[in-house]
Structures are given as C-alpha cells and as structure tokens.
TORSE-547423 format. One record per residue (C-alpha): residue number from 1; residue in three letters; y negated, x, z. Coordinates in Angstrom, 3 decimals, always signed. Layout:
NUM,ala,Y,X,Z
...
//
This chain:
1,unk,+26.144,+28.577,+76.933
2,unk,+26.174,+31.561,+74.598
3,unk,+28.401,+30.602,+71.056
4,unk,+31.830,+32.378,+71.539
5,unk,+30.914,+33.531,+67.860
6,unk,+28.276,+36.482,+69.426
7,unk,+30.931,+38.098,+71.363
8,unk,+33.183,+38.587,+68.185
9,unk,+30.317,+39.968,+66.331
10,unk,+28.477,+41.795,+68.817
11,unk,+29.372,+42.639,+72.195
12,unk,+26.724,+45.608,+72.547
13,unk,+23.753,+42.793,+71.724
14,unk,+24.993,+41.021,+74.922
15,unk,+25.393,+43.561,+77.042
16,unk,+21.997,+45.077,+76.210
17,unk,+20.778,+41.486,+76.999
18,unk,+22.428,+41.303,+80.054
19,unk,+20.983,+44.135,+81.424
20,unk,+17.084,+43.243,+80.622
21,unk,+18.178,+39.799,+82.477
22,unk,+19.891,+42.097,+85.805
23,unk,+22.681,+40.231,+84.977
24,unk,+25.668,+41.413,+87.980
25,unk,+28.873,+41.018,+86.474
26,unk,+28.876,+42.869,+82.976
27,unk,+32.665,+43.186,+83.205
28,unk,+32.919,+38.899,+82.207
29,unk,+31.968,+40.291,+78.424
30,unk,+35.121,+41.920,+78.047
31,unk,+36.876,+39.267,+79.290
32,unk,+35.712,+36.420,+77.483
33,unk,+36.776,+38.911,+74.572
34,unk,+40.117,+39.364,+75.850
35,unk,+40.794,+35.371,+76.707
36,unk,+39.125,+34.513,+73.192
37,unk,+41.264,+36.927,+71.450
38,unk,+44.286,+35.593,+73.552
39,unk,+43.561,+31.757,+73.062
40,unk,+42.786,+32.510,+68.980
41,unk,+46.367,+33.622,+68.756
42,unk,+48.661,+31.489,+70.557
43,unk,+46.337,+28.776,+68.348
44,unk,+47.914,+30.452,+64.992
45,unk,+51.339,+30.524,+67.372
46,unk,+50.937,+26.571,+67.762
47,unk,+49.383,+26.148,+64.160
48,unk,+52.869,+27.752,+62.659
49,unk,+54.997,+25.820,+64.433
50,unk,+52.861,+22.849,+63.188
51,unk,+53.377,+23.434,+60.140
52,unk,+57.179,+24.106,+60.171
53,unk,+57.711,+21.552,+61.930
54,unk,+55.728,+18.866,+59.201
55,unk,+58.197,+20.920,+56.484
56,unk,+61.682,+20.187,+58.479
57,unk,+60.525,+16.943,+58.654
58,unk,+60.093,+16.992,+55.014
59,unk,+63.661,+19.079,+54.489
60,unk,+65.638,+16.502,+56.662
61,unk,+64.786,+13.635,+55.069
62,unk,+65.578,+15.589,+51.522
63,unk,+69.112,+16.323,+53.316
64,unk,+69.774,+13.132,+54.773
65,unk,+69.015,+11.742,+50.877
66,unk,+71.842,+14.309,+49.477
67,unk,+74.244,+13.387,+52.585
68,unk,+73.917,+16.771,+54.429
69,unk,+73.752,+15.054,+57.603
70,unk,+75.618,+18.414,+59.223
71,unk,+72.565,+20.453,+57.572
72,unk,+69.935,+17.620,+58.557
73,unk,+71.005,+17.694,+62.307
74,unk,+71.486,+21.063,+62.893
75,unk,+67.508,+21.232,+61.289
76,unk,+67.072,+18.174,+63.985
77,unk,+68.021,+20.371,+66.412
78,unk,+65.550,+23.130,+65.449
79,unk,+62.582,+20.573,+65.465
80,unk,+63.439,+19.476,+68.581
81,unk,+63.277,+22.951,+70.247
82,unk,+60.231,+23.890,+68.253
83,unk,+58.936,+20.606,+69.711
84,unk,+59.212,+22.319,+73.424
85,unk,+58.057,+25.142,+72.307
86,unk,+54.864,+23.447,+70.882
87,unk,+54.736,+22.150,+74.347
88,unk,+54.438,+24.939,+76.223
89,unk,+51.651,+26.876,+73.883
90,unk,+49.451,+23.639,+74.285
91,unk,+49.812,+23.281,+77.586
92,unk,+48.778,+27.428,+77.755
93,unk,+46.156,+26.635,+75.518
94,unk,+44.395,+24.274,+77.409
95,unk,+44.631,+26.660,+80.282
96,unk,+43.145,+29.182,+78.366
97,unk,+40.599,+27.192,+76.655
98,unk,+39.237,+26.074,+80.599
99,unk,+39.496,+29.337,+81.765
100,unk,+37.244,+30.867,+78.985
101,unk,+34.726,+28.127,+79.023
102,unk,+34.805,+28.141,+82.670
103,unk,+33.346,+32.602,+81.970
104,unk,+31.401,+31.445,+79.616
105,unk,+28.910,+29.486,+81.614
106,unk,+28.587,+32.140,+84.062
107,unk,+26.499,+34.011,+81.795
108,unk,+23.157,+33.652,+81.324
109,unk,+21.130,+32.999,+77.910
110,unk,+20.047,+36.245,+76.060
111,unk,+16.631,+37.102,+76.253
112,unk,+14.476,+37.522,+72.977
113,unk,+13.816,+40.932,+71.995
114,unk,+9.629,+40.170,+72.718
115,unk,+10.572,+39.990,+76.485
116,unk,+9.628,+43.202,+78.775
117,unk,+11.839,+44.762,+81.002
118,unk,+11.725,+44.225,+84.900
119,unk,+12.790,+42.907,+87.698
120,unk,+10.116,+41.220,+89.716
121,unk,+7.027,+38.685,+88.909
122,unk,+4.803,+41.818,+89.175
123,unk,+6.520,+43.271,+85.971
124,unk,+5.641,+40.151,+84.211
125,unk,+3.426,+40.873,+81.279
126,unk,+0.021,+38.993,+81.093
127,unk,-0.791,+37.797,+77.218
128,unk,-4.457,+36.229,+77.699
129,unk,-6.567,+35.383,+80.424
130,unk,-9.219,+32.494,+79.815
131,unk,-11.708,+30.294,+82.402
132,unk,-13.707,+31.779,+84.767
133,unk,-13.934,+31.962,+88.855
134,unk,-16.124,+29.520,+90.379
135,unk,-18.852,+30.759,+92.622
136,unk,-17.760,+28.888,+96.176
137,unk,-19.547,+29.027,+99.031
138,unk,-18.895,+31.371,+102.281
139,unk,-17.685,+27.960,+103.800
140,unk,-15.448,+27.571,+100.697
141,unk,-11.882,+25.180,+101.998
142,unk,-7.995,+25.325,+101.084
143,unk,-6.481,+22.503,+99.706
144,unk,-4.851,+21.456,+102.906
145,unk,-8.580,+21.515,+104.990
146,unk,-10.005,+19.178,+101.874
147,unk,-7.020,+16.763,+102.027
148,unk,-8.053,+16.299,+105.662
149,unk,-11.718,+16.055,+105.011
150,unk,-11.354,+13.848,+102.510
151,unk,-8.299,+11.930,+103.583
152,unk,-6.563,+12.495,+100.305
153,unk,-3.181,+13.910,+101.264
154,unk,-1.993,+13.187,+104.793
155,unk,+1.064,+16.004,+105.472
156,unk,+2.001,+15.397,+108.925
157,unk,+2.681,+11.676,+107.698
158,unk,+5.166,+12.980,+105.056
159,unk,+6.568,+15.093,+107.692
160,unk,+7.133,+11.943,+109.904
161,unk,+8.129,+10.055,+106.983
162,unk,+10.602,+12.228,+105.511
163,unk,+9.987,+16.003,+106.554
164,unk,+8.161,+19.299,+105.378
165,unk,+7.450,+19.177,+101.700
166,unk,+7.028,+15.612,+100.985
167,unk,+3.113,+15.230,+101.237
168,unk,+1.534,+11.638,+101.096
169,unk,-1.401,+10.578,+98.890
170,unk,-3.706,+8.219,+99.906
171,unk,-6.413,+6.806,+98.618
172,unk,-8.956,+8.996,+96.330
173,unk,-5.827,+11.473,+95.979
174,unk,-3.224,+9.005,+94.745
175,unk,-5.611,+8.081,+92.717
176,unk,-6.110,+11.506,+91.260
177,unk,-2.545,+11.908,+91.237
178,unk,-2.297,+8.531,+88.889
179,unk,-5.511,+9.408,+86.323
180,unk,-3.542,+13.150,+85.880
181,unk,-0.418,+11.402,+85.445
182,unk,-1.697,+9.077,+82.779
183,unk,-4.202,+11.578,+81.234
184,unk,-1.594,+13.894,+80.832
185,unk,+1.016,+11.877,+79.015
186,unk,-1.464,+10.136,+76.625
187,unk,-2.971,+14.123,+75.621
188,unk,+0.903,+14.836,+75.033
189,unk,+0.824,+11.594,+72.531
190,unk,-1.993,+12.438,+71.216
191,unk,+0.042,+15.789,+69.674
192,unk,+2.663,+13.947,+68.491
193,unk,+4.852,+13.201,+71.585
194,unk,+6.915,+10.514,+72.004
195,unk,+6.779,+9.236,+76.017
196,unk,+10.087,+7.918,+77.612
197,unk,+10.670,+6.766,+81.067
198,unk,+13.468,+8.629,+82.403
199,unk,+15.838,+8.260,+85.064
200,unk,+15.363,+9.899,+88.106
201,unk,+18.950,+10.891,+89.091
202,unk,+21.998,+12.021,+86.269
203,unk,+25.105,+12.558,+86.210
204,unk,+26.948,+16.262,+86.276
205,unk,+27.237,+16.632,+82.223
206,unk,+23.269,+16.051,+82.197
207,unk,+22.867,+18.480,+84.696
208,unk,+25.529,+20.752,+83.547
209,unk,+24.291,+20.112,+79.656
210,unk,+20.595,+21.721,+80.372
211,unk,+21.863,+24.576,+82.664
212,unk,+21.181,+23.547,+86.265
213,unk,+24.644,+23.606,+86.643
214,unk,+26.399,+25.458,+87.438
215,unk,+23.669,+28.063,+88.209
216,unk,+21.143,+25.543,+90.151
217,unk,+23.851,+23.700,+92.041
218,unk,+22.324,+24.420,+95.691
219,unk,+18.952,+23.805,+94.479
220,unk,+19.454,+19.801,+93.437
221,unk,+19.552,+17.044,+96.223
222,unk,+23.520,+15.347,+95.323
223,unk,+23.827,+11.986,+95.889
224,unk,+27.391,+12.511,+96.692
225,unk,+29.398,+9.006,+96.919
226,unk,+28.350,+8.595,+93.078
227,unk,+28.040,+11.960,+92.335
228,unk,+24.728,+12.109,+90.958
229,unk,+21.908,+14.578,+91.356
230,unk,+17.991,+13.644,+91.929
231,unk,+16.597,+15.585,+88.744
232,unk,+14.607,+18.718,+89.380
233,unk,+12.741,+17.881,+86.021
234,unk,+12.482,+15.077,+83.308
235,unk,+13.556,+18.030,+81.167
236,unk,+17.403,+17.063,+82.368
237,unk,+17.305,+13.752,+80.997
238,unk,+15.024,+13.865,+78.448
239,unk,+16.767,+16.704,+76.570
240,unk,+19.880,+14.343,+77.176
241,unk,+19.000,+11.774,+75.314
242,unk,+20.341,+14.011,+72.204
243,unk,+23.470,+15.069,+73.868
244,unk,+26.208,+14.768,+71.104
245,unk,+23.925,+13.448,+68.390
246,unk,+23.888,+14.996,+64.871
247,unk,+20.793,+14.620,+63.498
248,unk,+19.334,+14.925,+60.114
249,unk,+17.475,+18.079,+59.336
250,unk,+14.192,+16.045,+58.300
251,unk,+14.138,+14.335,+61.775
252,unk,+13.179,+17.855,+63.089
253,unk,+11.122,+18.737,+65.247
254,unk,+11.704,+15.896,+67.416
255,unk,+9.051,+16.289,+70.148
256,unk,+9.259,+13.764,+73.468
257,unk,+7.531,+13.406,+76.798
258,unk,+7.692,+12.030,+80.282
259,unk,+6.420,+11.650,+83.585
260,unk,+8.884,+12.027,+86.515
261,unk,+8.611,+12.552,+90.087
262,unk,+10.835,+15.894,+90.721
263,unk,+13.312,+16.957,+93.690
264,unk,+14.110,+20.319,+94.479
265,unk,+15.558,+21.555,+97.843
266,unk,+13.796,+25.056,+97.793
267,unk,+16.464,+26.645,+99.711
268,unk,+15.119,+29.653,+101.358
269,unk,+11.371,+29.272,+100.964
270,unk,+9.039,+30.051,+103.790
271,unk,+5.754,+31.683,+104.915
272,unk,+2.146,+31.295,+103.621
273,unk,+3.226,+30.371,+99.884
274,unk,+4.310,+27.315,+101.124
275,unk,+1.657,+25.902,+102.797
276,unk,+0.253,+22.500,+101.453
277,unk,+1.269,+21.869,+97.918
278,unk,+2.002,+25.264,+97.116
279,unk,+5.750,+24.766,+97.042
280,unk,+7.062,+20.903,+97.638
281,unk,+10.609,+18.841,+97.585
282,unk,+9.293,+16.163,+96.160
283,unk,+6.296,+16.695,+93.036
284,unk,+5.171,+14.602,+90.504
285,unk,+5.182,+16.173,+86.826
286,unk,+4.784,+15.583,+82.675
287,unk,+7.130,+17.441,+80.570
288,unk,+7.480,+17.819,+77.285
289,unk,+10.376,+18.606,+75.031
290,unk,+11.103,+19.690,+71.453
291,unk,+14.408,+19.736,+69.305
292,unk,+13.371,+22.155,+66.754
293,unk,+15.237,+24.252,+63.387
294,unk,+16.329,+27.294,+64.689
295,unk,+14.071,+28.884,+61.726
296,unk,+11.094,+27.398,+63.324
297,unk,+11.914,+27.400,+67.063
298,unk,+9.493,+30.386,+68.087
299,unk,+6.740,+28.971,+65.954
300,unk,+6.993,+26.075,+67.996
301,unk,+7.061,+27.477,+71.556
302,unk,+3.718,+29.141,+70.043
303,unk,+2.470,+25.668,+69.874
304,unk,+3.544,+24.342,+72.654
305,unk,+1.975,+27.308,+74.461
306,unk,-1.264,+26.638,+73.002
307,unk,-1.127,+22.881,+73.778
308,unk,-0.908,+23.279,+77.696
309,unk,-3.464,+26.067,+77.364
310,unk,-5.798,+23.634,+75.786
311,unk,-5.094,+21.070,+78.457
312,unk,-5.840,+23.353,+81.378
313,unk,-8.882,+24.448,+79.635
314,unk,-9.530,+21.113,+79.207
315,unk,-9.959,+20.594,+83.595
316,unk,-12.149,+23.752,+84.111
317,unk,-9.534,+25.767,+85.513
318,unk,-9.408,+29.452,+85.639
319,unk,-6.226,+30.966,+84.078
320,unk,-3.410,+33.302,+83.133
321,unk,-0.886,+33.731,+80.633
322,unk,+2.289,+35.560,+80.903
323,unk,+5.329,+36.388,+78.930
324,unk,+8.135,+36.606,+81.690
325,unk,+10.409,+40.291,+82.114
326,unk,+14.001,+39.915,+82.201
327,unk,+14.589,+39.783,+85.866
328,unk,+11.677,+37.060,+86.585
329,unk,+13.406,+34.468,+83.414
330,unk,+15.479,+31.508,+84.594
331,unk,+19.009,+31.527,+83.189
332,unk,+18.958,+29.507,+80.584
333,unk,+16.008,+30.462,+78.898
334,unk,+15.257,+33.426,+75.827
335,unk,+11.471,+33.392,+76.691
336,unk,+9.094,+32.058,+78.676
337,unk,+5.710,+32.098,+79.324
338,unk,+3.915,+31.073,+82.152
339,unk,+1.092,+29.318,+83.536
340,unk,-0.936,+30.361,+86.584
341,unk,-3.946,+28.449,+87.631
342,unk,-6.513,+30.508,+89.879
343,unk,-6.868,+28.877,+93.460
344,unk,-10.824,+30.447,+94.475
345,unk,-10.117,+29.434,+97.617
346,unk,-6.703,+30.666,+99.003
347,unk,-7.829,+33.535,+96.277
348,unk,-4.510,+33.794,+94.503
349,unk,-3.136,+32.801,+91.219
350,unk,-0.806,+29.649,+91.298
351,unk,+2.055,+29.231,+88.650
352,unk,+1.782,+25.481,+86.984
353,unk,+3.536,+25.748,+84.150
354,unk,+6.510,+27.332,+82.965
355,unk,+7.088,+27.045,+78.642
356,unk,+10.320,+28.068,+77.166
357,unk,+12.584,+28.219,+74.226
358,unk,+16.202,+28.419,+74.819
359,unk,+17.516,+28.987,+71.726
360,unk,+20.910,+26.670,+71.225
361,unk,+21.927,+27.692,+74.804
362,unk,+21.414,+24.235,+76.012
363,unk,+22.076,+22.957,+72.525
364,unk,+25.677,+24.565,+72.469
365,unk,+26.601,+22.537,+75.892
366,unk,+25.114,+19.503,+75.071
367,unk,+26.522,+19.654,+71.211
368,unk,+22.927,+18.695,+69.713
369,unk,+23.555,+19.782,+65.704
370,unk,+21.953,+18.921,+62.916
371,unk,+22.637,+18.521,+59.355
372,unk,+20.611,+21.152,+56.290
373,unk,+20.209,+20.550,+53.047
374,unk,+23.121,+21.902,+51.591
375,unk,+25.219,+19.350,+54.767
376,unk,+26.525,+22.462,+57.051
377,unk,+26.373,+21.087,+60.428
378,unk,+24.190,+23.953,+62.785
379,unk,+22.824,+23.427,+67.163
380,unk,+19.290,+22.680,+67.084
381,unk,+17.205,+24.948,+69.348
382,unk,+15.802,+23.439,+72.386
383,unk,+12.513,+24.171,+73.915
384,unk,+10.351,+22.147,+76.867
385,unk,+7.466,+23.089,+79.056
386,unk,+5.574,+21.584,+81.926
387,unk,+2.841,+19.687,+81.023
388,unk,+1.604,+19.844,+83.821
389,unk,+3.002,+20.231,+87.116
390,unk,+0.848,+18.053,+89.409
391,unk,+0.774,+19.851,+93.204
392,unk,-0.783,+22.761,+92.354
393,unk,-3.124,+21.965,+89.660
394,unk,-4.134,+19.039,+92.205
395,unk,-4.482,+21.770,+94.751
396,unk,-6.574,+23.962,+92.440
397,unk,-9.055,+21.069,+91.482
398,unk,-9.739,+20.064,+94.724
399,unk,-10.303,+24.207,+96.235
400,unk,-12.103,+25.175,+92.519
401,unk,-14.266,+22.032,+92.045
402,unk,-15.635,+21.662,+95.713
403,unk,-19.176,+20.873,+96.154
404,unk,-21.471,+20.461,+99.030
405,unk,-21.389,+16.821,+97.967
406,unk,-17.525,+16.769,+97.409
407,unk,-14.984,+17.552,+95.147
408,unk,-16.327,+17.276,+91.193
409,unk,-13.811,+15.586,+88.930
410,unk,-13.528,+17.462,+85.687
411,unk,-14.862,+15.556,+82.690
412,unk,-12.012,+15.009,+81.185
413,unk,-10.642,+13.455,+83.749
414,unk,-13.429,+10.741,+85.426
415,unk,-12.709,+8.423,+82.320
416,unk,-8.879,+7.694,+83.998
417,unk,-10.484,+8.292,+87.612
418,unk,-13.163,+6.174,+87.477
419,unk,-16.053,+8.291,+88.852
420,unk,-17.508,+11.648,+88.611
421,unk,-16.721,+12.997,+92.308
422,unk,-14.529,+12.390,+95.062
423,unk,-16.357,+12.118,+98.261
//
C-alpha cells in the first residue's frame, strides 16, 4: 500500500507510475486526495472539540469552587452537546478512514524509474544472458516423455489422485525433487540466510499484508470454514513473521529462507504452456526474503539477483535475465527481474525465478519499521525472490541433461542425490 504521504506531495509521480504499470482506474488518485483531505479536517474538527472540551472540564470545576453552579451547568450543558457532537465526527471518521484505506489498496506499487515501458512479456528488457544450449540429439525428449521413460513423474496418477496440475514423483524424481530441495536451502545458508519452516496455509492479514489480497484473491485455494488460504509462496508467511515488529536499525538486513510446497489455482490457463510441469497447482519451491534500509534496498535486490544467478549457473543451465516493463510487473512490486531457464527440448525459455524489491509497499501494510540512529521510527523495504522454483528447473534438467545413457545429474547436485545419472 502506497504511504498516504506521496499523494500530498506528489500526485503527478503517481500518476506517471500508474501509467508505466497500465494501471485502469487513474481517477482513484484524486480521490484518495479528496477523502484524505476530507478525513484530515474533520480530525482538526474532532481535535478542537477535544480540546475544549478538556478546558470546560477544567472551567467547571474552577466555577463549582467559586459557587457558580448556574455558570458551571450551563458550561455542563455545552460539554454535553459537544460530547454528541464528538460523536458524530468519530463515527464519520471511521467511515472515512475505511473508505480511504479501502482506495488505497486498489492501487498498485509504483514502479522504479529503471523499469521500461510496455505492456506484454515481449517488451520485457533482457539484462544478461549466460550458459549455453546443449547439443541434443535428433531423438532429443520433453520432460513429460522422460518422466515416462524413466518413471519419475507419473501425471495421469495425479490426475486420478487429485486432478490436472498436481503431478506425482516417484522414485528417482522425488528423489531429485528432495536433493534440490535440500541443496537449495543449505546454498541460501551458506549466504547468510536464516531457514524457517513455514506454515502452509495463513490467515487474511498475512495474505492481505504481502499483497495477494486483495489483488490475488481468485488465484489462492480458501479454506473457507476457517477462513484460511493455502499460500501461493513461503514469501506470505515468511515476510509475516515481521508483521508489526519495530526493529533496530543494526538488525538490518535481516535475510530468511524456506522451503514450501505452493498452491495456486491458475485460473484461466490452458494450451501447450501447460503441459507437464510447465504451469502446476501444486509446486514445490525455496524462497528467500530480505528486510532491508530503504538506503540500501536496491543494492540488495542486486545481490540477491546475483545469488540465484550463481545457483542456476551452478546446475548447467542455460539462461536469461530480465528487468520486467510496467505492464508484465505484479502489483506489488517496484522491480523485478526475472529468471528464465532454456528448455533445449520443448525449445523455449522457461521463467523460474521471479526477484523483486517492493519498496515499503508490503512494509506499509504489514507495519514492519525500524528504528535509525538518531530513534525516528521509518518501514523497512521488503524484497524476496525464488530460489528456486522446482517444476521447471526439474523439467529443464531432465530435457537439457539427457544422455543416451540417461539423464546426467549436474555436479553440484549428485552429492545430495547420491549418484551421477538417473537411469
């Protein structure tokens, strides 16, 4: 959520923002204005009649000392109605307070002034490219022809299990899926990353605190009788664990990690991307998170950025980098970059990780401040990424390392596999 304090200061900054983002509904600017403006005075309304009414209460007791009781009642009187009065502007206040906050989360974060301008993934902008294609053979397999062959993933079991999108991994693959899982998190430690265990469903003010609602709503699977929702990412409660939590400036950055299956109803997807593991309900991934000073927030994401690089390097993979355009950013974020792995096989680029910094807009729901030096209290700026995302990069390992004499497990890797091939 976007600090009321921008659109007192600068309205054209938002709307410019706005527009890079495609953002529909311009108009809410000027009326978070006007309902800020409205709520800021009938607060000096209510803070005068505050005030008068802690003198009269002074004053009557000064009369009721000198025997004025005639001058003391009729000032009793006064109170009293000031009392109603005091009623009513609360009681408008708190109407107006809900109605403005319930504008403000309708708009989206403000993009940095490093994004490009676009609409669609093709305007994205591509910052580096590293890795090379492997040289497959004419008889080279998709993912979903090696699961088979292998007997790694079974799909039409998920399908009777549960339905489309829930894949099942069996032997040699769960496996895989449980070395990247651990490999993953310990390479995350091993940069300073604290691991937590998350749950795997939260309540609305998590969900609501890092953005997916109200914006994702349709997206989440709602366990409705308790009114939880199945996280779409450890991000939700991992970035939680700081919600309404002052911290001390030298506890910055404070960088965490975790491993979480994720759920995500995909509402709307279809066709050939979604074939295999291309696009799931149900995925296995390792986040990570930073709370960072809002003076070092973009040096961070820089790290971060290089980090996952260094891990994908790290399994052979061929790969992309790019910096997000307006129209391709999620809501809550000021810049992303992302991932895409090459699949050689399917002969198309696969995104794996997304890495973001959103500024305090999750910080400003979620109330996570700090303390400086000279004891101001400020929001932290929040940043995570995906660290890594297991379908796809599973997908690309198996299509990318495929042998004659099976699928090559990347070096890295075969210490928390336990062999050098899959076969």
């Amino acid at each position: 959520m976007l600090p009321i304090q921008l659109f007192r200061q600068n309205k054209e900054l938002i709307l410019e923002g706005l527009k890079k983002k495609n953002f529909k509904e311009p108009e809410l600017v000027d009326k978070i204005i006007e309902l800020d403006e409205q709520r800021r005075q009938l607060q000096v309304e209510n803070d005068t009649l505050a005030a008068s009414a802690n003198a009269a209460a002074k004053s009557i007791g000064q009369l009721m000392a000198k025997g004025d009781k005639e001058a003391a009642e009729q000032l009793k009187t006064e109170v009293a109605q000031n009392k109603e009065k005091a009623k009513h502007l609360s009681q408008r206040l708190d109407q107006l307070e809900k109605e403005l906050h319930d504008t403000l989360v309708l708009l989206p974060n403000m993009p940095h002034n490093s994004v490009p301008s676009g609409k669609t993934p093709e305007e994205n902008e591509v910052v580096r490219n590293g890795g090379s294609t492997p040289d497959l053979s004419a008889q080279k397999l998709a993912h979903w022809d090696l699961a088979a062959k292998y007997k790694v993933i079974d799909f039409e079991l998920g399908n009777k299990i549960t339905g489309s999108g829930f894949p099942v991994y069996t032997g040699q693959g769960a496996r895989l899926q449980r070395a990247l899982i651990s490999y993953f998190l310990n390479f995350n430690i091993d940069a300073g990353y604290m691991e937590y265990y998350p749950p795997y469903m939260v309540n609305a003010a998590s969900a609501y605190g890092t953005g997916q609602l109200p914006d994702k709503e349709g997206q989440m699977y709602h366990v409705t009788e308790d009114g939880f929702f199945l996280i779409p990412t450890s991000e939700v409660p991992v970035t939680n664990i700081y919600r309404d939590t002052i911290l001390a400036e030298q506890e910055l950055p404070v960088k965490m990690t975790a491993f979480s299956p994720c759920f995500r109803r995909e509402a709307g997807s279809y066709g050939k991307d979604v074939r295999g593991l291309n696009r799931v309900h149900q995925f296995d991934k390792v986040e990570i998170v930073q709370l960072a000073h809002p003076d070092k927030s973009y040096q961070a994401l820089e790290e971060m950025v290089a980090h996952v690089e260094k891990l994908i390097q790290s399994l052979g993979l061929q790969y992309r980098i790019l910096r997000l355009c307006g129209g391709d950013m999620s809501f809550a974020s000021a810049l992303t970059y992302d991932f895409e792995v090459y699949s050689a096989a399917q002969e198309r680029w696969l995104e794996v990780s997304s890495v973001s910094n959103f500024e305090v807009f999750q910080t400003n729901r979620m109330k996570i401040r700090f303390k400086d030096a000279g004891g101001k209290t400020q929001l932290a700026h929040s940043l995570n990424g995906s660290s890594l995302a297991l379908p796809r990069i599973m997908a690309c390992i198996l299509e990318n390392h495929q042998t004659p004499a099976g699928i090559r497990i990347p070096e890295a890797l075969q210490p928390y596999f336990g062999k050098a091939m899959i076969n």
